[in-house]
N, C-alpha and C positions, 0 to 999 in steps of 0.2 A: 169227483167221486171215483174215478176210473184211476186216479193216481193214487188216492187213497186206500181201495180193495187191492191195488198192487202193491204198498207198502205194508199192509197187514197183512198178504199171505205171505211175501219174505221174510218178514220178524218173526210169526206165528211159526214158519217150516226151523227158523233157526234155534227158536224156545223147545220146542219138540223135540227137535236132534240133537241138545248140547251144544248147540254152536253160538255160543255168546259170550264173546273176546272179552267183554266188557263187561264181565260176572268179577265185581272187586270188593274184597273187603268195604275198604272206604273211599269215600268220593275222590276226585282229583284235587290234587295238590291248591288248585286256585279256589276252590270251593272252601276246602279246610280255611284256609288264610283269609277270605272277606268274612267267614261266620265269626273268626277272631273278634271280627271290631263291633260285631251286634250284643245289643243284648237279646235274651229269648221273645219272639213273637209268633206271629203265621205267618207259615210259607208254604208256597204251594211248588209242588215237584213236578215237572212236567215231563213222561215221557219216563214215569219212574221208573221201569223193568223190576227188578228183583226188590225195590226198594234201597238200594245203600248211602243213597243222600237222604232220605227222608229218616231212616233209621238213625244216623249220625245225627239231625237235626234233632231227635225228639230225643236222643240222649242228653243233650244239651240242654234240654228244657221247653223246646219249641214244641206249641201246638201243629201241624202238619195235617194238607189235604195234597195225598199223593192220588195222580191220575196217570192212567195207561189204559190202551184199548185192545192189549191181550190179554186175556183173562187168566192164561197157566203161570203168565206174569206175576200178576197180582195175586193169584193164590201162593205161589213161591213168598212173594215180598210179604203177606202177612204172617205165614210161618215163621218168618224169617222175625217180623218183629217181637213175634209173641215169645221168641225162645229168647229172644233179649231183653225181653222184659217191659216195651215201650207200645205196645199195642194201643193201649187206652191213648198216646199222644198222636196215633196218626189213625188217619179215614181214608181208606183206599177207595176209590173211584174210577169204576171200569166206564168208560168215558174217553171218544175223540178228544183231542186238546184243542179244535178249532169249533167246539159246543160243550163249553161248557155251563150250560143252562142249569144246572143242579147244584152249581159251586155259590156262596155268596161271600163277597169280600166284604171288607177292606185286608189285604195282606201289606205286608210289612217287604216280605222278599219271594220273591220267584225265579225258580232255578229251572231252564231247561239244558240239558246235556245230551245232544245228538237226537234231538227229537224234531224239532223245528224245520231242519237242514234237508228233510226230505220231500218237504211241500213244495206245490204247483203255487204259484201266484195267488190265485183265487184262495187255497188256502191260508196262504200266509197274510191275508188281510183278516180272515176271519179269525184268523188268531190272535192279529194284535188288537181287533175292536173286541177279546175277551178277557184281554191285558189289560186295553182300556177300565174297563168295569169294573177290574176286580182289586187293583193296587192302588194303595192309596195316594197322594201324593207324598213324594221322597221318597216312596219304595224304591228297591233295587230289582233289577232283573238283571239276572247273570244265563248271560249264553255262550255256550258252543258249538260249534257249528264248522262241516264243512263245505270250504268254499268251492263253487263251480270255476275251474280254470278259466283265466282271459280270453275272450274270443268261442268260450263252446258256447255251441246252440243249444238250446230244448229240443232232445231228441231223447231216444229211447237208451243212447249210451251215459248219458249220466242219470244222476241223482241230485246233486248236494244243489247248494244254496248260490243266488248271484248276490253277490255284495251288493252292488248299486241296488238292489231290489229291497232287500231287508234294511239298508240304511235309509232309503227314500220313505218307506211305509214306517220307520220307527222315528224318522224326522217330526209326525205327529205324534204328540201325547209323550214324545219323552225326548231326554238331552243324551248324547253316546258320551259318558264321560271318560271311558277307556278303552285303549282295544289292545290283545298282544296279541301278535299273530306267529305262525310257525308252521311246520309240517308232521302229520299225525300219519299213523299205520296202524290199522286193528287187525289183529291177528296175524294171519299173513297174505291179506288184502293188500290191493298197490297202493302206496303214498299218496295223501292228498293234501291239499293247504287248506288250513284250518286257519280258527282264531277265537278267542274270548274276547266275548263284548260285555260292557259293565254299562246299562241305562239305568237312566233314572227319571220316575216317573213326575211328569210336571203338574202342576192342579191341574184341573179338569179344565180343558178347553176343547172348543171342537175338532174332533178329526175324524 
C-alpha cells in the first residue's frame, strides 16, 4: 500500500504540473504494429494516462475499458476522446490496476505501457491473478516495462521492475512468446533498460 500512495503522488504531482514526457499523439511504434494483425474486439488499457492507446484502439473499431487511478488523468483522456469522436467506444475506469473488481472480461488484448513497472512484488501478483480473470484464452498481453538493473536491491533508489520476478509470476496462466529489449529515456530522466514482452494467455489452469 505504502508503495502504491508513493506512486500516486508522483504521477498525480506530475499530471498537475505538465510534466508528462509521455503526452503523444499515438501509441508506440510496437503497439500500432501487433493491432495490424487483430481484428476489432475488447481490450483493456492499463495504466491509460491521457488515453492515446485506447483512443487509437476505438478508432479502429475496438470496444475498450481504459483504467487509471488518477483522475485529472482520466478526465483529460475522456475530453480527449469526445473531441475525436470515440467516446461511445471507451469506459474510462478510475480504478488501481491490481483491483480490478468492477471490470468483467473476457478481453481479447491488454495493453500495459509503463504502468506495471512500478509495483512492489505483492503488487505485481495481484495484478496478474486480474489478468488471470479477465483475458480469455489466446488473448494477448502486450507490456512495457522498465527494467530494474542487475544486481540492484529494493531500496528506495529505484523503481522499475526485476525481470526474474515478472517472468516467474507470468510463467503461470500464460507463454512469453516475445520479448525485444533496448534502452528507453523519458524526458530528460537518466536511461534505463527497458523491454516489450508479447504473452499469451493459456486456457484456464491453476495459478
Amino acid at each position: 500500500m505504502e508503495n502504491e500512495t508513493n506512486t500516486y503522488q508522483r504521477l498525480r504531482e506530475r499530471y498537475e504540473t505538465g510534466q508528462v514526457p509521455w503526452d503523444h499523439e499515438l501509441p508506440p511504434p510496437e503497439v500500432m504494429a501487433e493491432l495490424a494483425n487483430w481484428l476489432p474486439g475488447r481490450a483493456l488499457d492499463l495504466g491509460c494516462g491521457y488515453g492515446r492507446a485506447a483512443i487509437y484502439l476505438a478508432q479502429r473499431g475496438w470496444q475498450v475499458d481504459a483504467v487509471d487511478f488518477i483522475d485529472i488523468a482520466l478526465q483529460e483522456a475522456a475530453r480527449r476522446a469526445a473531441q475525436m469522436g470515440v467516446a461511445t467506444n471507451i469506459h474510462f475506469y478510475h480504478a488501481s490496476v491490481t483491483d480490478l473488481r468492477d471490470l468483467r472480461g473476457p478481453y481479447d488484448f491488454a495493453l500495459d505501457v509503463g504502468c506495471m513497472h512500478n509495483f512492489d512484488p505483492a503488487q505485481v501478483r495481484a495484478y496478474h491473478a486480474e489478468l488471470c480473470r479477465l483475458l480469455r484464452p489466446n488473448a494477448i498481453y502486450l507490456l512495457f516495462a522498465h527494467l530494474r538493473n542487475p544486481g540492484e536491491q529494493e531500496d528506495e533508489s529505484w523503481r522499475w521492475i526485476d525481470e526474474a520476478l515478472l517472468l516467474d509470476t507470468f510463467s503461470r496462466g500464460f507463454v512469453l512468446q516475445r520479448v525485444e529489449r533496448g534502452i528507453t529515456q523519458v524526458g530528460d530522466g537518466p536511461p534505463w533498460r527497458s523491454a516489450w514482452f508479447w504473452f499469451r494467455r493459456l486456457a484456464d489452469t491453476a495459478v
